[in-house]
C-alpha positions as CSV (number, residue, x, y, z in Angstrom):
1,X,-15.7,-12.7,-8.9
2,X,-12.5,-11.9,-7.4
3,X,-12.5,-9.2,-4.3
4,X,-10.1,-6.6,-3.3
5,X,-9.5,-4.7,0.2
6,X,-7.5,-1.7,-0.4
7,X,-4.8,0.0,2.0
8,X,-3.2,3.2,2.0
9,X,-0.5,4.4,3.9
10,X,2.1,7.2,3.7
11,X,5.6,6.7,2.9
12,X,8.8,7.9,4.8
13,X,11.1,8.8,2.0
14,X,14.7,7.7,4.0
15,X,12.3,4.1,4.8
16,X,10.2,3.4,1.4
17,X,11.7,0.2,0.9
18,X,11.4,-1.1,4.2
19,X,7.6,0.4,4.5
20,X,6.2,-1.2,0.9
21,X,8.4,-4.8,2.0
22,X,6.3,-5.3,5.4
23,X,3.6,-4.6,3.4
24,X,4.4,-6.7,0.7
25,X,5.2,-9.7,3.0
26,X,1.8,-9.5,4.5
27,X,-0.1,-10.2,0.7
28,X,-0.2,-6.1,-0.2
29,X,0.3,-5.7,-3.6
30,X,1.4,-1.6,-4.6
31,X,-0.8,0.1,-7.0
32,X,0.3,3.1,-6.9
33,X,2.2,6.1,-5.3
34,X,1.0,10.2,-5.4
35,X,1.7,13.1,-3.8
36,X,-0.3,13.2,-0.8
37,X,-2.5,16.3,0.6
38,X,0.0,17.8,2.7
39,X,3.2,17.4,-0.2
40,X,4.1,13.7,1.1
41,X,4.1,10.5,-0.5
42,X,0.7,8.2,-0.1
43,X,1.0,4.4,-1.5
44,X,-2.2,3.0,-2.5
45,X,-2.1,-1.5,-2.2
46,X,-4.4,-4.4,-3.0
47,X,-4.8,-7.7,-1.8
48,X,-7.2,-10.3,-2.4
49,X,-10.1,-10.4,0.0
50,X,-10.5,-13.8,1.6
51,X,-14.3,-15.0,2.2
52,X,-15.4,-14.8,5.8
């Protein structure tokens, strides 16, 4: 059975792109993006859990 580890992190609006690429680059797939506690953006991301 496949296992995930999950991330989140906020997003800088003027740097989103830049933010979810370093991510990306690192295995971090995006799940999803909502509206954070305090009004700003959070991005939830996967990635496939390698066994220890």
């Amino acid at each position: 059975m496949t296992q995930w580890e999950y991330l989140t992190t906020p997003l800088i609006v003027h740097n989103t792109t830049a933010i979810l690429n370093n991510w990306g680059s690192q295995g971090w797939e995006l799940v999803q993006v909502v509206q954070g506690p305090e009004g700003g953006l959070v991005a939830y991301l996967k990635r496939e859990k390698v066994a220890e």
